[in-house]
C-alpha positions in Angstrom: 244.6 114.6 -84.5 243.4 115.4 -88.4 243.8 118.2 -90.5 241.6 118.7 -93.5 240.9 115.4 -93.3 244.0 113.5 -93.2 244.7 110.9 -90.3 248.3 111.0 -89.6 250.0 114.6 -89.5 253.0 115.7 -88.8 254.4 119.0 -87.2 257.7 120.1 -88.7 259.9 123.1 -87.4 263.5 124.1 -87.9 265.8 125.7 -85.3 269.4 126.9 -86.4 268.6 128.7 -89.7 269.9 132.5 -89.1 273.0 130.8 -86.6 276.3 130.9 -87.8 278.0 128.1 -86.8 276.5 124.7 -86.4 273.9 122.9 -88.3 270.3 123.3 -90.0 267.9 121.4 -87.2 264.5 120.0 -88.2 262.1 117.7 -86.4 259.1 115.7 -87.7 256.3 115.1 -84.7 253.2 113.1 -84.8 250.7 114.1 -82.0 249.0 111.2 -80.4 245.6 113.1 -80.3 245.2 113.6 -76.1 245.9 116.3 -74.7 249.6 117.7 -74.4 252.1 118.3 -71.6 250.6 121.4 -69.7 252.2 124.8 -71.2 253.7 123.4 -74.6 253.5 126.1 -76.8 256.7 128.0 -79.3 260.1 126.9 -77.6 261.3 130.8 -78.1 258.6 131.6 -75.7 259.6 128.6 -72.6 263.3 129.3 -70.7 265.7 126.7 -71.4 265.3 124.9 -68.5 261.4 124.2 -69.1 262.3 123.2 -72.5 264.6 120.4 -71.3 261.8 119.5 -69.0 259.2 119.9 -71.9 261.3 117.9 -74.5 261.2 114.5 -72.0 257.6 114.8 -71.6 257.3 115.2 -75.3 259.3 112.3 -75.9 256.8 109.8 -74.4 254.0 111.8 -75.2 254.3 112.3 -79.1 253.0 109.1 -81.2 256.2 109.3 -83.6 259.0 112.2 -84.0 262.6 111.9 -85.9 265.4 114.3 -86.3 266.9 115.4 -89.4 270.0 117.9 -89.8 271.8 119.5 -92.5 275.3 119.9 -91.2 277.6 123.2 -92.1 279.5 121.7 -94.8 275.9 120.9 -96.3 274.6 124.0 -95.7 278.0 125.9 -97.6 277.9 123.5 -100.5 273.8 123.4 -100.8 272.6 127.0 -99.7 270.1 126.9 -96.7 266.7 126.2 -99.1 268.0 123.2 -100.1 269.7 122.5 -96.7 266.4 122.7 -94.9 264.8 120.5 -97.8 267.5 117.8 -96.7 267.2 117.9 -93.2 263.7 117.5 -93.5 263.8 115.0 -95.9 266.1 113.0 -93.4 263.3 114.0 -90.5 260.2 112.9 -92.2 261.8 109.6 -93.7 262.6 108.7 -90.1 259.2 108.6 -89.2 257.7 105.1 -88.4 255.4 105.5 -91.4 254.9 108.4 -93.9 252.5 111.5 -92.8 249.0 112.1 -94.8 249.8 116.0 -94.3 252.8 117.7 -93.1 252.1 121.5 -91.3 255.1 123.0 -92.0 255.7 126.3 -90.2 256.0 129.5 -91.9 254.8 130.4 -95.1 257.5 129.0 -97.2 257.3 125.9 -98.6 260.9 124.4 -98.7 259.7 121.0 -98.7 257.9 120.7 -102.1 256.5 117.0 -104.1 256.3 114.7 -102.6 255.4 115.5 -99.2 251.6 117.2 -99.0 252.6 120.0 -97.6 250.4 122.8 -95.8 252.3 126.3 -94.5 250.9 128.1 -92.1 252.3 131.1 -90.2 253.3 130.9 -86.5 252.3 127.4 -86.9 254.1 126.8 -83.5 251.3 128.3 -81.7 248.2 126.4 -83.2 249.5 123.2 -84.0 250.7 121.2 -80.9 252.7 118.8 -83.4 254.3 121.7 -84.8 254.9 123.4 -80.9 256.1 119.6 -80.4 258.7 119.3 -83.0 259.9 122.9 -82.6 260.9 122.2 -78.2 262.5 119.1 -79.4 264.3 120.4 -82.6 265.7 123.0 -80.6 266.6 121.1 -77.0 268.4 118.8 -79.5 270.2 121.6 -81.5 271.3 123.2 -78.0 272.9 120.0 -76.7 274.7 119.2 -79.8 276.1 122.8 -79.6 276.5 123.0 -76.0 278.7 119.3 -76.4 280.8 121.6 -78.7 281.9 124.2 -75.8 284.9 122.0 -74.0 286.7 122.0 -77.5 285.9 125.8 -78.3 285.7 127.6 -74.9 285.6 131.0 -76.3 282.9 130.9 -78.8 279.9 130.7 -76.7 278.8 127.7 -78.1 277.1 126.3 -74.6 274.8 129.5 -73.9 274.8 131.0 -77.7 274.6 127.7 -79.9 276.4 129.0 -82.6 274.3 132.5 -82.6 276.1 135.8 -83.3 276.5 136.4 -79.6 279.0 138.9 -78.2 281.8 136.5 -76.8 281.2 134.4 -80.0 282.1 137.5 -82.1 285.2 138.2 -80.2 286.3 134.6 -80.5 285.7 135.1 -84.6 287.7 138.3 -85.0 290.4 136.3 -82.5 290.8 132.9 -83.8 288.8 132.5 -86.7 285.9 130.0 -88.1 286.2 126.3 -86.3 285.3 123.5 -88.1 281.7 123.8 -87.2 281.4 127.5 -88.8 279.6 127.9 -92.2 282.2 129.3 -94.4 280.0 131.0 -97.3 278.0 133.5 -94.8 278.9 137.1 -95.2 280.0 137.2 -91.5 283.6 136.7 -92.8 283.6 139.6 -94.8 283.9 141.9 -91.6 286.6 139.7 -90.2 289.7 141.1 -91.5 292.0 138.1 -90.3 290.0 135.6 -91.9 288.1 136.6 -95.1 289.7 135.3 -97.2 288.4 131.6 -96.2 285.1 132.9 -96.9 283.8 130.6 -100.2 281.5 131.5 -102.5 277.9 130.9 -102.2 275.9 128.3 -104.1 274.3 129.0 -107.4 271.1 130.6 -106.1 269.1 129.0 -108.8 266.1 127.3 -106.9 266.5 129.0 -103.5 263.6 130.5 -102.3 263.7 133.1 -99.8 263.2 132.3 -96.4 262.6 135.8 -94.3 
């Protein structure tokens, strides 16, 4: 596969961004140049069970891929600009070798020198790399929050992955933040019980925004 040139890319995608508990996911994939798994495409767009089944093929199909994270303590102490940055840093550095381009999708560029960076929008749905990375960023988001749901029953964590889901709410205004929460997001402020564990956010100096 080569984009403008280049002879090694890689796909990068996040998953976890807007949750509110759990961490910053981002994966790094290197197409092999054949053709892909029939129906890879966005994993927002394949049911969970198709992106399980998607993610194994993907793993013997992809010529390199790496997972990098940015966990919530990162995410509180960095903001999610620089949290993204990290985790895919930590992604693209487990790579076997580095990438001649990265297609980073969206039209932010978080990732900045060194990496050669291109953004494209909806980058999911033209790049097979980038489709790539995106199933298996968010199949292995999912199982790290769905290992999470024996300890905290309530929250929702299996089925909602730290997302502001109904139960998960309930559980918040109940019990409060676990330790897997990010404690500077202005959910807390509607929580009564528990605002005042919110921190403060990091200096926003060099944050970009991301929606």
């Amino acid at each position: 596969m080569q984009a403008g040139g280049a002879a090694r890319v890689a796909g990068v995608d996040e998953v976890g961004r807007g949750a509110w508990a759990g961490p910053v996911v981002v994966c790094a994939a290197v197409a092999d140049g054949t053709e892909p798994p029939d129906g890879l495409t966005d994993s927002k767009k394949l049911t969970p069970q198709r992106r399980t089944a998607m993610a194994g093929l993907l793993r013997e199909w992809v010529h390199d891929h790496a997972i990098g994270s940015a966990d919530p303590a990162e995410i509180d102490e960095l903001g999610m600009t620089r949290a993204l940055r990290l985790a895919a840093t930590r992604a693209l550095d487990g790579l076997s070798r580095p990438p001649d381009t990265v297609i980073l999708d969206g039209k932010h560029d978080y990732l900045g020198a060194p990496w050669p960076v291109r953004t494209r929008i909806q980058a999911d749905l033209s790049s097979v790399a980038v489709a790539a990375a995106s199933v298996l960023a968010k199949v292995h988001r999912d199982s790290g929050m769905a290992a999470l749901h024996p300890r905290f029953p309530d929250y929702g964590f299996a089925t909602g992955v730290g997302y502001p889901s109904p139960a998960h709410r309930a559980a918040l205004a109940e019990h409060g933040p676990t330790p897997y929460h990010r404690m500077t997001w202005s959910y807390l402020d509607a929580l009564p019980k528990w605002r005042h564990l919110r921190k403060p956010r990091p200096d926003p100096d060099g944050q970009i925004p991301l929606l």
